[in-house]
C-alpha positions as CSV (number, residue, x, y, z in Angstrom):
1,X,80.7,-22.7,-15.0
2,X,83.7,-20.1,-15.7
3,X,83.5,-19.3,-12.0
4,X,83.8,-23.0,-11.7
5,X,87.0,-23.6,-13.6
6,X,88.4,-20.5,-11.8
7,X,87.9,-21.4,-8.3
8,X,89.2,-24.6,-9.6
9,X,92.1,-22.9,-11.1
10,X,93.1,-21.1,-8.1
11,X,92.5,-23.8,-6.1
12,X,95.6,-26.1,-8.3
13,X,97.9,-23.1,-8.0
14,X,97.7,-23.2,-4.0
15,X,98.0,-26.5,-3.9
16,X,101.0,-26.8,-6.3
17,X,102.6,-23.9,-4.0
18,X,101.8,-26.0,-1.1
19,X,103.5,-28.7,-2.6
20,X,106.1,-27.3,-3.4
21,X,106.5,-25.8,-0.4
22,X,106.6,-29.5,1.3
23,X,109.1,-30.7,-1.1
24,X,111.9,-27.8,-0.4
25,X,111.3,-28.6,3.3
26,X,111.7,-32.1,2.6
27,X,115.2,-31.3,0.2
28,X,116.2,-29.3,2.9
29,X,116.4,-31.9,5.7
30,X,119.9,-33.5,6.5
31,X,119.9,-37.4,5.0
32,X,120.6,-40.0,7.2
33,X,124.5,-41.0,6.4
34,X,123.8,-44.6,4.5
35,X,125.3,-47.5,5.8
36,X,128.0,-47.2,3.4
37,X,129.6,-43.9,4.2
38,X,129.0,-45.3,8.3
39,X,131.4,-47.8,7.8
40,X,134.0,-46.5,5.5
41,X,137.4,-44.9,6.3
42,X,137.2,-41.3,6.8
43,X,140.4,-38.6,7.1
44,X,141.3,-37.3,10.8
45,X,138.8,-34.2,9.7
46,X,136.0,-37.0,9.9
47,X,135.6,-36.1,5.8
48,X,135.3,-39.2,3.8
49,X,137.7,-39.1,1.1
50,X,137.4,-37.8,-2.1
51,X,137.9,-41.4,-4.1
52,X,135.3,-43.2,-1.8
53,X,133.2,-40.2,-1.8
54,X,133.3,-40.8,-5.8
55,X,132.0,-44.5,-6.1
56,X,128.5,-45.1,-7.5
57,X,125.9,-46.1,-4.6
58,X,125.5,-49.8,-5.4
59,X,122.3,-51.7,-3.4
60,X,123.0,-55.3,-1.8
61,X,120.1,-56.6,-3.0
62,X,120.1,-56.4,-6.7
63,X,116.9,-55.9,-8.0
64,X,115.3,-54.5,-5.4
65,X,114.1,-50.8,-5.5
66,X,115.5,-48.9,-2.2
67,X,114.3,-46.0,-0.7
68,X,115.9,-43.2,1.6
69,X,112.6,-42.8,4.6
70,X,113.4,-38.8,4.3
71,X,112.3,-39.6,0.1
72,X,109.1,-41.4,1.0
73,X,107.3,-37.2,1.0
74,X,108.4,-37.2,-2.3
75,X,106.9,-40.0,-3.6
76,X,103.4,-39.4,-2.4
77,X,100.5,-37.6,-4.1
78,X,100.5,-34.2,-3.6
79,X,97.9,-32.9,-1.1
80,X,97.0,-29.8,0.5
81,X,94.3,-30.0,3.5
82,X,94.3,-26.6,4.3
83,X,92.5,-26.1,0.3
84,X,89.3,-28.1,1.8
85,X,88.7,-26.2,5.2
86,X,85.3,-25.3,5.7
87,X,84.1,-23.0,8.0
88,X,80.2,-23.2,7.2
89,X,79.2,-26.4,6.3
90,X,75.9,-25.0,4.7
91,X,77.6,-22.4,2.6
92,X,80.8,-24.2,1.3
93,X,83.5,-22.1,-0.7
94,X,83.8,-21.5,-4.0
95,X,87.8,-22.3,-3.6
96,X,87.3,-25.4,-2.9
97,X,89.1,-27.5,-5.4
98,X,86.3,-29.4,-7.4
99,X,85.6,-31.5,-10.4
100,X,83.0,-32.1,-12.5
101,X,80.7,-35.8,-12.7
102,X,82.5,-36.8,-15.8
103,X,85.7,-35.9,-14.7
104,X,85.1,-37.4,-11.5
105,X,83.8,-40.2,-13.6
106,X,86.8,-40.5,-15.9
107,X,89.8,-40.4,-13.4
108,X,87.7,-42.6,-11.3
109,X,88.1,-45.1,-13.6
110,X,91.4,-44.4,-14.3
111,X,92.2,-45.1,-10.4
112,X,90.5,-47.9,-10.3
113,X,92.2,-49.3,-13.2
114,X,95.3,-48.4,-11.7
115,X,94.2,-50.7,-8.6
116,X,93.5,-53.5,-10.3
117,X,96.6,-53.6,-12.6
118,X,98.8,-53.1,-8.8
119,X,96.7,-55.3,-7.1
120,X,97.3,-58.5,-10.1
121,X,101.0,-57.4,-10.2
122,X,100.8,-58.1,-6.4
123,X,99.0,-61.6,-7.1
124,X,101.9,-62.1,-9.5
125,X,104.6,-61.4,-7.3
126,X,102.8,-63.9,-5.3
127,X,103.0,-66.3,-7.8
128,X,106.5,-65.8,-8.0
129,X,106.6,-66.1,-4.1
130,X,105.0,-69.8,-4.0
131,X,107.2,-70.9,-7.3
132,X,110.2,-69.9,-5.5
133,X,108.7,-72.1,-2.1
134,X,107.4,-74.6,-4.8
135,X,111.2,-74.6,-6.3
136,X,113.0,-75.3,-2.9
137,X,110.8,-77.8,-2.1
138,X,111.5,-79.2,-5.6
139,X,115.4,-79.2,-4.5
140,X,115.1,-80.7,-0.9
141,X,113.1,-83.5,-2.7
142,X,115.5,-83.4,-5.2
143,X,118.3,-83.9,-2.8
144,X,116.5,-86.2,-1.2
145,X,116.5,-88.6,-4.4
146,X,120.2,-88.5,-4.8
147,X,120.6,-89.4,-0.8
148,X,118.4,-92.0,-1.3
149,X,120.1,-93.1,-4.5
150,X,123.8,-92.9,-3.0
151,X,122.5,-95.4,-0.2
152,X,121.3,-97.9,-2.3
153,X,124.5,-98.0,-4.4
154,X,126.6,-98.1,-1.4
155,X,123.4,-101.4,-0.1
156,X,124.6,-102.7,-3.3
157,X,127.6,-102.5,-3.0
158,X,127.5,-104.8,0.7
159,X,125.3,-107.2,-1.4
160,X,127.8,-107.4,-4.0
161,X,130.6,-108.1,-1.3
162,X,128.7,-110.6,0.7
163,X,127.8,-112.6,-2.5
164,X,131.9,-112.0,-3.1
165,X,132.3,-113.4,0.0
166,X,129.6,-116.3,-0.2
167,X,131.2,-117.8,-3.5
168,X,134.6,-117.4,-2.1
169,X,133.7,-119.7,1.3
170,X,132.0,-122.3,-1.4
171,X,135.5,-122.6,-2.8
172,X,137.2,-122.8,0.1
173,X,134.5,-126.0,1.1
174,X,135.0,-127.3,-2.2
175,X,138.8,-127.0,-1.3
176,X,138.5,-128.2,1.9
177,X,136.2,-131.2,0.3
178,X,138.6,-132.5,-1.5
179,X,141.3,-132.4,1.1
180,X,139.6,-134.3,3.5
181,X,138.7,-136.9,0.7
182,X,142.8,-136.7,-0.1
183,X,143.2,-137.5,3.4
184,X,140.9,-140.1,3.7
185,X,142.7,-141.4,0.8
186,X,146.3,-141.2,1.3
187,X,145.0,-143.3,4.9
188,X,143.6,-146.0,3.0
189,X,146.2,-146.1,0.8
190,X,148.8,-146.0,4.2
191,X,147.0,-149.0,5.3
192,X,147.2,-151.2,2.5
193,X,150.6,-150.5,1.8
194,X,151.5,-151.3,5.5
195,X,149.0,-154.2,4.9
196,X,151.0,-155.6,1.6
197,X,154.2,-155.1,3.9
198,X,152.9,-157.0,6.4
199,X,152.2,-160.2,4.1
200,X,155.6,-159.7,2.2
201,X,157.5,-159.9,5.8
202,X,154.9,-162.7,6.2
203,X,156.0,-164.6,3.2
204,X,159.5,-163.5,3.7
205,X,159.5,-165.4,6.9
206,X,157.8,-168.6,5.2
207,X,160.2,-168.5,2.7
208,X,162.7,-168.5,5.7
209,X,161.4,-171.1,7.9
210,X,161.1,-173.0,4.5
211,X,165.0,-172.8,3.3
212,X,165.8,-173.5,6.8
213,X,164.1,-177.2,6.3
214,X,165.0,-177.5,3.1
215,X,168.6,-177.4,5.3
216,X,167.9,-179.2,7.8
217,X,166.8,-182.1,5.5
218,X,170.1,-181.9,3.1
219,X,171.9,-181.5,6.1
220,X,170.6,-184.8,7.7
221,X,171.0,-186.2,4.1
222,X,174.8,-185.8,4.3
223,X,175.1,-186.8,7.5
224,X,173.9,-190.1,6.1
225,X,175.9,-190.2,3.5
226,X,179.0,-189.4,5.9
227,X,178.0,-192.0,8.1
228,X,177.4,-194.7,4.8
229,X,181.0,-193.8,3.8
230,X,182.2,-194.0,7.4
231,X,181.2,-197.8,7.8
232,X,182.9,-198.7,4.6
């Protein structure tokens, strides 16, 4: 069992130098230049100046964790294949890094509780995801509502006009109404008047033609008496 945790022991330490090895490669690797430094001004040396050089990185999409591809080494469990070669599979090494059943057990479990707590994050970014969808359909709907509700003010509106419009055409034939029974009158009233002229000249002229025997006779009257006086 000592040999065990030995072997086991040794078999850590050449895998941590391993690692270690990987990550000095990876630091030593020339970074992409970022989009950033790309497009800002540099001096006639090609050096980007000091000030610029200065300013904190900041990421366009806030909230958003970013990540350099020449980082992703870094980020991954450490792993050294070379620790598992076996030459004869029926007599394995001692050096082979192992672990015992409860061990195996216990971090096993601790894995696959891991898993599942990534796995429901995921399922609640996806929730997030289809509240976000549900959300903007929430808004187009939304906007649809105060389309709809613009329209029918402006549908109002037209009725409120043509109703404007309907009770101002019944005044005007109300208007209209009583000028044509104005008219009508002032006619009938024309023609009586001329009527009542009519049989004023009329008795006018009787009253005429009366005088004028009412002459006559007086006049032949005296021309009696004239003649009476005459023959005396």
């Amino acid at each position: 069992m000592a040999r065990n945790n030995l072997s086991q022991a040794a078999a850590q330490r050449r895998a941590k130098k391993a690692a270690e090895k990987v990550a000095s490669k990876t630091k030593a690797e020339p970074k992409t230049p970022s989009s950033t430094q790309s497009r800002g001004s540099r001096n006639s040396n090609g050096a980007i100046p000091s000030e610029i050089a200065s300013l904190p990185a900041t990421s366009p999409l806030t909230g958003l964790n970013e990540i350099d591809p020449n980082q992703i080494a870094s980020t991954l469990p450490q792993f050294n294949g070379d620790a598992y070669l076996v030459k004869d599979p029926l007599h394995p090494p001692d050096s082979i890094p192992q672990i015992s059943q409860q061990d195996y057990e216990t971090k096993q479990g601790i894995y696959e509780g891991a898993i599942r707590a990534v796995k429901l994050t995921g399922t609640s970014f996806d929730l997030a995801r289809e509240r976000f969808l549900t959300e903007g359909k929430r808004a187009k709907v939304f906007s649809a509502g105060v389309k709809y509700a613009t329209d029918a003010e402006k549908v109002k509106g037209d009725f409120l006009d043509y109703q404007t419009q309907l009770e101002t055409n019944q005044q005007k034939q109300i208007n209209l109404g009583l000028a044509q029974t104005k008219t009508t009158n002032e006619g009938a009233k024309a023609a009586l008047s001329e009527q009542e002229m009519n049989e004023k000249l009329t008795q006018s002229e009787i009253s005429l033609e009366f005088a004028q025997s009412q002459t006559q006779e007086k006049q032949g009257q005296l021309n009696e008496l004239r003649k009476r006086l005459g023959a005396l």
